[in-house]
C-alpha positions as CSV (number, residue, x, y, z in Angstrom):
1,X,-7.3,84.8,141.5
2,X,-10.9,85.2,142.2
3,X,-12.2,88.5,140.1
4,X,-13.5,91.3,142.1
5,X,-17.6,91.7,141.4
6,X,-19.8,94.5,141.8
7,X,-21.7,92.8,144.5
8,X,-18.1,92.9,146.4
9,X,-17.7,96.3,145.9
10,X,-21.1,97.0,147.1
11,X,-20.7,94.9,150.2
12,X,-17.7,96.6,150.9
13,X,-19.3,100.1,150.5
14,X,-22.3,99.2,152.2
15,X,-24.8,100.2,150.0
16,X,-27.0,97.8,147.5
17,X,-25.4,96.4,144.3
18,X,-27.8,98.7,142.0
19,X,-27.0,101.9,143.9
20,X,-23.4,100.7,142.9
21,X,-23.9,100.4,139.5
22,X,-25.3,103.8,139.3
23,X,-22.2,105.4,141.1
24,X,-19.8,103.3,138.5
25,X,-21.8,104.1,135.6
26,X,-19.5,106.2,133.2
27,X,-22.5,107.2,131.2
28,X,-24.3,109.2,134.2
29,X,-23.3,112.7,135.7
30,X,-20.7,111.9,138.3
31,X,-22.1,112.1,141.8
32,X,-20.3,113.9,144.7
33,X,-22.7,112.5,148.0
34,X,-20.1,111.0,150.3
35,X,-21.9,107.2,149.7
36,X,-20.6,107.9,146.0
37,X,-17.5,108.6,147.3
38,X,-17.4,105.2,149.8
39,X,-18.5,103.5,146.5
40,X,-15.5,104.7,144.1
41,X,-13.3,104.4,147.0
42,X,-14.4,100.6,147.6
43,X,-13.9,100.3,143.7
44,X,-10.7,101.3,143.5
45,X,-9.4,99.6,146.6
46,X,-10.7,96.4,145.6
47,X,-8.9,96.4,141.9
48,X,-12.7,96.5,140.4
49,X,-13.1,96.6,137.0
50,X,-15.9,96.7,134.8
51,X,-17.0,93.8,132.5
52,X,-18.0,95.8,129.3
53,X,-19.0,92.9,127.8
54,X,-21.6,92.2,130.1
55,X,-22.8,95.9,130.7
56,X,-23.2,96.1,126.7
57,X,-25.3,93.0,127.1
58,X,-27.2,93.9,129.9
59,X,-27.9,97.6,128.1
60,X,-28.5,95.7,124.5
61,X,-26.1,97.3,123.0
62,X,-22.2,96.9,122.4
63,X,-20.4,100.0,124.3
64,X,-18.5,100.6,120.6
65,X,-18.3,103.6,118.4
66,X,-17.6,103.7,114.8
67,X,-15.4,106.5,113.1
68,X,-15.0,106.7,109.5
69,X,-11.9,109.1,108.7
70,X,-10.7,109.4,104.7
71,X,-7.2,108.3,105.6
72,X,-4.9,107.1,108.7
73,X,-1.5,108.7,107.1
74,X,-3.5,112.4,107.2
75,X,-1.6,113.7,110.7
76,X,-5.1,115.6,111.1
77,X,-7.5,112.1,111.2
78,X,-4.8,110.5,112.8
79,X,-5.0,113.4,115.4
80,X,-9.2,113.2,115.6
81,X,-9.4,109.4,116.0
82,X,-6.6,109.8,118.4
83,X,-8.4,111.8,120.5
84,X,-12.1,110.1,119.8
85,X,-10.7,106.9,121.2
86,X,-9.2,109.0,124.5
87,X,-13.0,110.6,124.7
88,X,-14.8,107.3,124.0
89,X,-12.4,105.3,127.0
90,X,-13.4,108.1,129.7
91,X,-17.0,107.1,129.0
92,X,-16.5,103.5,129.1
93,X,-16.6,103.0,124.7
94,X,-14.1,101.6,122.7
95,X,-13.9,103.5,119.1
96,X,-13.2,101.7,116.1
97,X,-12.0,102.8,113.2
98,X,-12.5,102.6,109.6
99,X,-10.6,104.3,106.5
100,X,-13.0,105.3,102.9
101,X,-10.6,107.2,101.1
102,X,-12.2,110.6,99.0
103,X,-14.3,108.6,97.1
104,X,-18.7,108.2,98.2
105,X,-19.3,104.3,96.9
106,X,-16.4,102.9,99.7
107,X,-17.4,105.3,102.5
108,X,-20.8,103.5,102.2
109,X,-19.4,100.1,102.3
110,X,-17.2,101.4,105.2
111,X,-20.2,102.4,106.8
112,X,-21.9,99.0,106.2
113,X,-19.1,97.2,107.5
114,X,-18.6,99.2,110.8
115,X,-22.7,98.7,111.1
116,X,-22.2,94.9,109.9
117,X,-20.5,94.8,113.2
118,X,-23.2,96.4,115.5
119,X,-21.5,100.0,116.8
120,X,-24.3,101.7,118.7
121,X,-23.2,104.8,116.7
122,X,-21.2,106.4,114.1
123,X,-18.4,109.5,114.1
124,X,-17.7,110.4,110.3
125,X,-15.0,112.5,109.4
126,X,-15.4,112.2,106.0
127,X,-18.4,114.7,105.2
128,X,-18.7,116.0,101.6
129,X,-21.0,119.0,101.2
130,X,-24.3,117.9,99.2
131,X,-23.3,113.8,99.8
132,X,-25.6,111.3,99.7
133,X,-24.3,109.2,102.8
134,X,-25.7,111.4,105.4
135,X,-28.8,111.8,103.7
136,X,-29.0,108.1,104.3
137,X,-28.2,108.0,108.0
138,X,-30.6,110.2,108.9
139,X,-33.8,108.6,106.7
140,X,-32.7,105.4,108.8
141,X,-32.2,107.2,111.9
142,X,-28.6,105.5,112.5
143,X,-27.1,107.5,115.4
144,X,-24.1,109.5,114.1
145,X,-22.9,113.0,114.3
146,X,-20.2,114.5,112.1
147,X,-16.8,115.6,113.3
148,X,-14.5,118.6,111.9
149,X,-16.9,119.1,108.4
150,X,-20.1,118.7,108.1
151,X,-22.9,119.0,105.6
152,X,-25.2,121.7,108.1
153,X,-27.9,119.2,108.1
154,X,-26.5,116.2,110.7
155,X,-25.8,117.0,114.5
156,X,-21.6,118.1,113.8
157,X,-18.8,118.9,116.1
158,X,-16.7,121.3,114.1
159,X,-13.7,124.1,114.4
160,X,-14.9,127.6,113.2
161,X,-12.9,127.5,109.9
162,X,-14.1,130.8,109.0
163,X,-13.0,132.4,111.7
164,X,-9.5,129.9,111.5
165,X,-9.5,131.6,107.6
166,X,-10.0,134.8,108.6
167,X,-7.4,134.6,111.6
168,X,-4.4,133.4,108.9
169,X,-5.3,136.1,106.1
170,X,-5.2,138.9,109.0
171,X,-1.8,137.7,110.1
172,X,-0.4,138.2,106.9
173,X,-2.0,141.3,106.1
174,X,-0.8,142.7,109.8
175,X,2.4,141.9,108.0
176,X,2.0,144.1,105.2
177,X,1.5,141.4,102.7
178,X,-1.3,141.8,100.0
179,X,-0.2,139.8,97.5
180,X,-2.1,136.5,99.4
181,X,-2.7,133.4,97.6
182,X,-4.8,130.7,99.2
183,X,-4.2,126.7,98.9
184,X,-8.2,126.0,100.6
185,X,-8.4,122.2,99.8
186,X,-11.2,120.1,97.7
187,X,-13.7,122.2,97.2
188,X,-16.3,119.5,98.5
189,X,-15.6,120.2,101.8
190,X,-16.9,122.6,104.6
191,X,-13.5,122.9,105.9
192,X,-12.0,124.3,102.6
193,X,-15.5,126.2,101.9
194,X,-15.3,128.1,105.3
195,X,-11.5,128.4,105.3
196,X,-11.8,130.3,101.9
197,X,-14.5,132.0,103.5
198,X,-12.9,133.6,106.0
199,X,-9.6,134.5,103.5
200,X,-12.0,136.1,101.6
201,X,-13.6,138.3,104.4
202,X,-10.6,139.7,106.2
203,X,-9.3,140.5,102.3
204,X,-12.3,142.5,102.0
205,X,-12.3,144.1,105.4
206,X,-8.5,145.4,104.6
207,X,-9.8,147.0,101.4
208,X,-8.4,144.3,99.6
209,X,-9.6,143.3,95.9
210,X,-11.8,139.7,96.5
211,X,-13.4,139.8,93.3
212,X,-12.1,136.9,90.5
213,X,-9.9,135.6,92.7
214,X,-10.1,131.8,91.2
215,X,-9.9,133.8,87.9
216,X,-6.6,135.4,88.7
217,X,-4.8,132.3,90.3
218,X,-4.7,133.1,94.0
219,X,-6.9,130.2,94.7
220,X,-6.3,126.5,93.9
221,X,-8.2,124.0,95.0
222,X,-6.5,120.4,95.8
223,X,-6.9,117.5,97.7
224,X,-5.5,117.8,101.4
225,X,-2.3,116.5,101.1
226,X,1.7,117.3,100.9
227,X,1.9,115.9,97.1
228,X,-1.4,117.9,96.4
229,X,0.0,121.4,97.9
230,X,3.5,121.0,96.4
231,X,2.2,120.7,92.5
232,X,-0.1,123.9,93.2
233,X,2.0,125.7,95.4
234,X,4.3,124.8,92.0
235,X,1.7,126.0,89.3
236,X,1.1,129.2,91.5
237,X,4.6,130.3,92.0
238,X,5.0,129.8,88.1
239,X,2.2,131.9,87.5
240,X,1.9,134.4,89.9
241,X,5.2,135.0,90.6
242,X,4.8,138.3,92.2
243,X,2.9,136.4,95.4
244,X,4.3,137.2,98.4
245,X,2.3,135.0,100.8
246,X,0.2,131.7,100.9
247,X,-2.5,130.5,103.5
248,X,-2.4,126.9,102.7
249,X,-5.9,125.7,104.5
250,X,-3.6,122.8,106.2
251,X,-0.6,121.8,107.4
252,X,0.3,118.9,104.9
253,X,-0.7,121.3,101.8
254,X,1.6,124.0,103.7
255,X,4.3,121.1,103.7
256,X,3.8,120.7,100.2
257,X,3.9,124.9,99.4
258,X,7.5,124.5,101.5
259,X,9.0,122.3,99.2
260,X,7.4,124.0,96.2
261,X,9.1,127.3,97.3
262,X,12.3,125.5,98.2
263,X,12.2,124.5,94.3
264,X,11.5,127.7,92.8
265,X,14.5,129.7,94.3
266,X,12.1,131.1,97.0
267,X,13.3,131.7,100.7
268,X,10.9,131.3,103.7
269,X,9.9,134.2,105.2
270,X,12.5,136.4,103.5
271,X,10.5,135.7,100.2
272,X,7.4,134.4,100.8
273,X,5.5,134.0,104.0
274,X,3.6,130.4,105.2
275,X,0.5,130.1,107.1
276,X,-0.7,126.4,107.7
277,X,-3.8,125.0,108.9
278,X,-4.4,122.9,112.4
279,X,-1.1,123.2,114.1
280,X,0.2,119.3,113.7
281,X,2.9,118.4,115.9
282,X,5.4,118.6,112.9
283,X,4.8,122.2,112.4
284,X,6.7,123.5,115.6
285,X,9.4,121.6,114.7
286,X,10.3,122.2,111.0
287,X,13.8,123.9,110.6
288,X,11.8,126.9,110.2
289,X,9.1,126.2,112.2
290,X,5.3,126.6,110.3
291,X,2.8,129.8,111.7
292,X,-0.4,128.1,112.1
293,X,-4.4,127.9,113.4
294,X,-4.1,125.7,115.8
295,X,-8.0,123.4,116.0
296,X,-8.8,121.7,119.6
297,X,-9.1,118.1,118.5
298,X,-9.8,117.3,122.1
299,X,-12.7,119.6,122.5
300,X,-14.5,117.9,119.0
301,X,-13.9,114.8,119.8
302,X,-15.6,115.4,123.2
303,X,-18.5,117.6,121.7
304,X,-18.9,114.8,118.8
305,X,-19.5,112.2,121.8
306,X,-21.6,114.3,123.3
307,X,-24.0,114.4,120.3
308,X,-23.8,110.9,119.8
309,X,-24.3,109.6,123.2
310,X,-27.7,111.7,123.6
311,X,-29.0,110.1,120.3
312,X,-28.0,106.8,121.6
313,X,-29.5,107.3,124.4
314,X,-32.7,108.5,123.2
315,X,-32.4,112.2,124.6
316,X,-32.3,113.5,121.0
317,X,-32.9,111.9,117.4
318,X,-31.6,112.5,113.8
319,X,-34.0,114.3,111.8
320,X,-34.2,114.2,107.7
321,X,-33.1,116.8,105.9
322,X,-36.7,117.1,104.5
323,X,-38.3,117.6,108.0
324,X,-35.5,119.4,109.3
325,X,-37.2,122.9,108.8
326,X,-40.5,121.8,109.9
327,X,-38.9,120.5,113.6
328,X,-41.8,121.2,116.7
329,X,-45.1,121.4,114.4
330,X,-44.0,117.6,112.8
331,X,-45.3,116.0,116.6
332,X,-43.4,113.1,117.5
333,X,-41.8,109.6,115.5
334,X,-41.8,106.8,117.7
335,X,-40.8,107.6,121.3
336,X,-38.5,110.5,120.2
337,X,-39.4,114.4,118.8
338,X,-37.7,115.3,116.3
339,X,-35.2,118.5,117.0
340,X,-33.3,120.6,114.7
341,X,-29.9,119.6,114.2
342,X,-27.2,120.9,116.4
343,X,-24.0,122.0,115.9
344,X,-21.0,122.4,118.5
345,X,-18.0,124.8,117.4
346,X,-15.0,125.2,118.8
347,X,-12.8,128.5,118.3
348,X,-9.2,128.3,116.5
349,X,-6.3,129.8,117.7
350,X,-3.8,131.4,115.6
351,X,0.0,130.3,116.1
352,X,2.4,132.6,114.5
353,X,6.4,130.9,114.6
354,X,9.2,131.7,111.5
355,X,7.6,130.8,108.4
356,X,5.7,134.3,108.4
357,X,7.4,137.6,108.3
358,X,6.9,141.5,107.4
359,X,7.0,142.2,104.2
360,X,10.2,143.9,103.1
């Protein structure tokens, strides 16, 4: 069966092939004129589909988007590349994805390799405050924008953690509880950083001691995951038994202070109350179901695109750290002037189900 062409579709529309292309273009605002119409209507009459083979080629590049995550079997970067590759289809990309783990020297070589294999662009989920791989991307000018952390420097597409942290802490203290512990994550990250943030600003808006807090065991720093929050949910019940609540700055470390209460003789939320971090679909459906700040994957994955494509593009360009601050008196590299970073945030939403309860 003879493939339907763009020169079919535009025959069939009556227009010209180019003014075709322009209508079918996923990149390019969508037009409303009635011809656009005729043309979309021809498109999808005919069975036309787009060779992105040949519209990479004809554009020089390859219509694909890298995305570096830590780890597939973490529900939240499953979740983000999830909805990255749902983003990247509606404008015509195909994302592909790479795992690096927690540790600097493989998220480079996972970089190299996804830029061995020509992506117009990278998505990295796998930010550490102060790292040296961004500082890299940008001195090269590789396209890339960071998704869910970021280092403040690179264009980033992030949740407002400290508002998410402040949201969880002022649940529990609406509860009555004061006795709050917080499970914020590795300590290298701007999610854990802001999370703690906010805990520490709605303490200290209730009047609230803040001061020491690492010093008297309400915070403990881990990596994100379920084996991670059950040995210091562990370690914190032991020694600060009198705890009657935990924000665990994820649901996987929330998880992990479940079991680690379950262990210790502890009912949820008759004894201790459970806040969790980014609303997996697990959390709903626990057998008592997990309170927690929900993030909009959807809307980050969209924003992060959004950066990406305009540096692809050539609307915007990555500046160095170095020159960041001197943005509109440097004059121009190349073709492109040099802009400030930009950062998209999207607001949390707090989910409160049976893991959280008055205090008695």
């Amino acid at each position: 069966m003879k493939s339907v062409t763009l020169r079919d579709v535009a025959a069939a529309a009556g227009v010209s092939v180019s003014t075709a292309s322009r209508v079918l273009d996923d990149r390019l605002p969508v037009s409303r004129t009635a011809t656009a119409g005729r043309v979309r209507e021809a498109a999808e009459r005919l069975g036309y589909r787009k060779d992105a083979a040949a519209s990479a080629l004809r554009r020089g590049d390859t219509g694909t988007v890298g995305v570096l995550v830590p780890r597939l079997s973490d529900t939240v970067m499953a979740l983000l590349f999830e909805a990255l590759s749902r983003q990247a289809a509606d404008r015509g990309l195909f994302a592909l994805v790479s795992v690096c783990g927690d540790e600097a020297a493989d998220e480079r070589r996972a970089i190299d390799a996804l830029l061995a294999r020509r992506v117009d662009g990278l998505v990295l989920a796998a930010a550490r405050l102060g790292g040296e791989v961004p500082v890299g991307l940008r001195a090269s000018g590789v396209p890339h924008v960071l998704a869910v952390r970021t280092d403040g420097l690179s264009p980033s597409a992030v949740c407002d953690d400290e508002l998410g942290g402040y949201l969880a802490t002022r649940h529990l203290l609406d509860l009555g509880h004061r006795r709050i512990a917080i499970l914020p994550g590795p300590d290298f990250t701007s999610t854990a950083m802001q999370r703690l943030a906010g805990y520490r600003r709605a303490l200290a808006e209730a009047g609230v001691a803040t001061g020491g807090e690492e010093a008297s065991g309400l915070v403990r720093h881990s990596l994100f995951s379920t084996h991670a929050g059950r040995e210091a949910a562990a370690a914190l019940l032991a020694d600060r038994p009198g705890i009657t609540a935990v924000f665990a700055a994820n649901d996987q470390l929330a998880l992990g202070t479940l079991a680690a209460a379950q262990d210790a003789g502890r009912r949820v939320p008759e004894d201790l109350s459970v806040v969790g971090y980014n609303d997996t679909p697990l959390a709903a459906e626990l057998r008592t179901p997990l309170t927690s700040v929900r993030v909009p994957f959807e809307r980050i994955a969209s924003d992060a695109l959004d950066l990406l494509t305009a540096q692809i593009q050539g609307r915007a360009a990555v500046v160095p750290s170095e020159a960041a601050g001197a943005a509109g008196q440097a004059g121009t590299t190349g073709a492109l002037t040099p802009v400030p970073p930009v950062t998209r945030v999207s607001e949390p939403t707090l989910i409160p189900r049976r893991s959280t309860a008055p205090l008695r």
